[in-house]
C-alpha positions in Angstrom: 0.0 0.0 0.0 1.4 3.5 -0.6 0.2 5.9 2.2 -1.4 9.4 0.4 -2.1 11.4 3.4 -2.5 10.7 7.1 -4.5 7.3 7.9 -5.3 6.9 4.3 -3.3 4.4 1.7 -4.2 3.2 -1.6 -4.0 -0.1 -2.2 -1.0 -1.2 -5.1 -1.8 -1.9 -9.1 0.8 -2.7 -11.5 1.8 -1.1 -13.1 0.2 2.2 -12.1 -3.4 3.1 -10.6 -6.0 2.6 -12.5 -8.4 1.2 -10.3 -8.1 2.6 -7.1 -9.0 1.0 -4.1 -8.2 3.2 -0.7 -8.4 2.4 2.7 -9.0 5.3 5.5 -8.0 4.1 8.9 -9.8 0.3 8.9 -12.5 1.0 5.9 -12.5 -0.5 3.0 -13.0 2.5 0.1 -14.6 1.0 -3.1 -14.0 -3.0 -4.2 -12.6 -2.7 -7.6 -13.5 -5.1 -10.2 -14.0 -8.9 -10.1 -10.4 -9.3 -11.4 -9.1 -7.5 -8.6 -10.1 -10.4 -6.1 -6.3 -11.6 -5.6 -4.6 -7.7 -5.3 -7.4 -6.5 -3.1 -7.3 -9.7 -0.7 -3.9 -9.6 -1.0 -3.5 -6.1 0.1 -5.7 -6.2 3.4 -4.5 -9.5 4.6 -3.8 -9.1 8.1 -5.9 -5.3 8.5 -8.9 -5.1 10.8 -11.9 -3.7 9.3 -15.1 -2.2 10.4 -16.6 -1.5 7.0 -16.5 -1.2 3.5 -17.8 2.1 1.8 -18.4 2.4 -1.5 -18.1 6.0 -3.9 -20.8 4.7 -6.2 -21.8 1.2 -7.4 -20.4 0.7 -10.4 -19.0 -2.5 -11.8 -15.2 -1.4 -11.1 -15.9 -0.3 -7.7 -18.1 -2.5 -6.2 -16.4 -6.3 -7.9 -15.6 -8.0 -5.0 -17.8 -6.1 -2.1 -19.8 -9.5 -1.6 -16.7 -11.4 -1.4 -14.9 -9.0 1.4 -17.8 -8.5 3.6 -18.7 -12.1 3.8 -14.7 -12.7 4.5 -14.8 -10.5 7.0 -18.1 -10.4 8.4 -18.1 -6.7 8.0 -21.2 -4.2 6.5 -21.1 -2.6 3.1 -22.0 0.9 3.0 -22.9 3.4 -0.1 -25.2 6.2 -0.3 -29.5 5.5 -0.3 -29.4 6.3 -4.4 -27.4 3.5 -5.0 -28.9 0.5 -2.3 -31.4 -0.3 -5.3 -28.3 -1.0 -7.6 -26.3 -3.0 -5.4 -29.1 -5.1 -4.1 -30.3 -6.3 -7.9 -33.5 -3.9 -8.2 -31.8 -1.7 -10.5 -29.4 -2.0 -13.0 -26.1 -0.9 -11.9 -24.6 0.7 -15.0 -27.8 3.2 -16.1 -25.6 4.9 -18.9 -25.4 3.5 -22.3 -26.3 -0.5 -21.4 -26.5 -1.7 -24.8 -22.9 -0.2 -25.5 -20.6 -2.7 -26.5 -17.8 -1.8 -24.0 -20.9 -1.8 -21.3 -22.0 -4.7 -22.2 -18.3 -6.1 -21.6 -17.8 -4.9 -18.1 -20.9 -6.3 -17.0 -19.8 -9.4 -18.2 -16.5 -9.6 -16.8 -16.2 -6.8 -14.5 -19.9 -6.6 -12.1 -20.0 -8.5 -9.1 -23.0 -9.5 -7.5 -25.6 -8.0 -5.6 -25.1 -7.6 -1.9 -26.8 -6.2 1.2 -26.5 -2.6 2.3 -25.8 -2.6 5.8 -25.5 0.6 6.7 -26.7 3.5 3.9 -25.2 6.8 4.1 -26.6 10.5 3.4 -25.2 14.1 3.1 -23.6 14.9 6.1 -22.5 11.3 7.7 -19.2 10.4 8.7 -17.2 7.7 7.6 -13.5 7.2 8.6 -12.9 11.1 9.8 -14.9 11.7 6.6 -18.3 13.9 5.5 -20.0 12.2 2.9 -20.9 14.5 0.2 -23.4 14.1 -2.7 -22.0 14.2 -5.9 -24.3 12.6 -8.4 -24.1 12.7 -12.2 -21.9 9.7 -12.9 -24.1 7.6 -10.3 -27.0 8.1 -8.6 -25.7 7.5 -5.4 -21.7 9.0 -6.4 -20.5 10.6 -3.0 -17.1 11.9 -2.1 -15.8 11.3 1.1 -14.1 14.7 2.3 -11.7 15.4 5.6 -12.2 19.0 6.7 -9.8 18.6 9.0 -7.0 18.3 6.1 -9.5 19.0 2.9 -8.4 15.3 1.9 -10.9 14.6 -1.1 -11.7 10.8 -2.4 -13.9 11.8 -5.0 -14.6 8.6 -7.0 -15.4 8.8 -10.3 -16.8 12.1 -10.2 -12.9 13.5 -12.0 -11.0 11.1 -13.5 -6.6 11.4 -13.1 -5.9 9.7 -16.6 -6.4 8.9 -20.2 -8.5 5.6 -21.0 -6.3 5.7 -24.3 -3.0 6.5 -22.8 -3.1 5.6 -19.4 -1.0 8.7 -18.4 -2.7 11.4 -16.1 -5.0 13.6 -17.5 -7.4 15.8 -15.7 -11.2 14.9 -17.0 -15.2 14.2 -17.2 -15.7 10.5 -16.7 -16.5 8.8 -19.8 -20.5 10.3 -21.0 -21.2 6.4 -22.0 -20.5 5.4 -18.2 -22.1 8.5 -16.6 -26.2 8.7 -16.9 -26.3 12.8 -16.6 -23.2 14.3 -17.3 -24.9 18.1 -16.7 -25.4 17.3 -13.1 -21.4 15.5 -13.1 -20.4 18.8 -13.8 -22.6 20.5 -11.4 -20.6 17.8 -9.0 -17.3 18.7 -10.4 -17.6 22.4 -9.3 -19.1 21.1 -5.9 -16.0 19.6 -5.1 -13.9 22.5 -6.1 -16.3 24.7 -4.0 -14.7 22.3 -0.9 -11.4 23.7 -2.0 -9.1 20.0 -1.2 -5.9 20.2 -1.2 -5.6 16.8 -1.9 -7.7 14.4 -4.3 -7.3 11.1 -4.3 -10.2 10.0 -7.5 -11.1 6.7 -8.7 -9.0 6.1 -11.5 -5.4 7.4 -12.0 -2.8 8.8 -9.5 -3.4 11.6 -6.8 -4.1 15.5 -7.7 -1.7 16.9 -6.2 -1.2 20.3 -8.2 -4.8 21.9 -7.3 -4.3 25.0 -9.6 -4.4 22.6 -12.3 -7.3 20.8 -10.7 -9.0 25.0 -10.7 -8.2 25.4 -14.1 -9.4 22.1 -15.6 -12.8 23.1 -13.5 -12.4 26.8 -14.9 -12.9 25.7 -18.4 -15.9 23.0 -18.3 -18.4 24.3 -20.5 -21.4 25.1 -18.7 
């Protein structure tokens, strides 16, 4: 695990992030893929944990949530727009589900529906973190922010990288992965208005230089 800021690592990928998987003191933030069964179990062999929290419930971030909390008899958490999704009432991916790369990660990528132990709304704490709303990409997309040291895991709700390239890149997720891209953006400024000075997002490494981060938000169309 590399450690990003105070009681908060992010779990190792070769050969860089891509799908990030972060734990905050002992919870479990977002469950990658199915694939990442092996890295993620891997990674927390030996950790206590209290919960697992997800950023939205979408096949690469909720893979293997069944398969951790039953390991480790622990509750799965996301926010009350989402509990529909990850119990099987809803589909998960809402954008673009006859798209032939959509089609494929549900396939190979979703993993199964699970309880919601404990669902989460604006305002709660998780970890030393305020859940914040952020929909657009997901119904239920929250970012989980520290006031105490403006410590941002946003999710999908900014991406760090190029799907193409797989090199950093400040950007909107993907419009066929993202049912209301308008209100992503309206999302996007909200967590500039919380002015982080750190953002650790769902796919790519950590935003470190935040004046790039208030330029990238600067030019979204409006």
């Amino acid at each position: 695990m590399k450690q990003l800021a105070p009681g908060v690592w992010r779990l190792k990928q070769f050969p860089a992030p891509s799908v990030n998987v972060y734990l905050a003191e002992d919870v479990l933030i977002d469950a990658g893929t199915r694939w990442d069964r092996r890295r993620i179990f891997a990674e927390i062999e030996g950790r206590e944990l209290s919960l697992l929290a997800l950023t939205h419930v979408h096949p690469d971030h909720q893979g293997v949530a069944k398969d951790v909390c039953e390991a480790r008899a622990i509750p799965l958490a996301c926010h009350a727009d989402d509990v529909d999704a990850m119990e099987g009432r809803r589909p998960i991916q809402e954008a673009a589900p006859d798209n032939p790369f959509n089609r494929v990660i549900k396939r190979f990528w979703q993993g199964p529906p699970y309880e919601v132990g404990r669902v989460l709304n604006e305002g709660d704490e998780v970890a030393g973190f305020r859940v914040v709303h952020a929909p657009g990409h997901a119904r239920g997309e929250v970012i989980y922010f520290r006031d105490s040291d403006r410590v941002a895991i946003c999710g999908d709700v900014i991406r760090h990288m190029s799907y193409a390239t797989g090199r950093p890149m400040l950007a909107e997720p993907p419009r066929i992965f993202t049912y209301d891209p308008a209100e992503n953006r309206r999302s996007i400024r909200k967590l500039a208005e919380l002015e982080p000075a750190l953002i650790l997002p769902g796919h790519g490494p950590a935003v470190t230089d935040i004046h790039a981060f208030g330029r990238f938000v600067a030019a979204l169309p409006d």
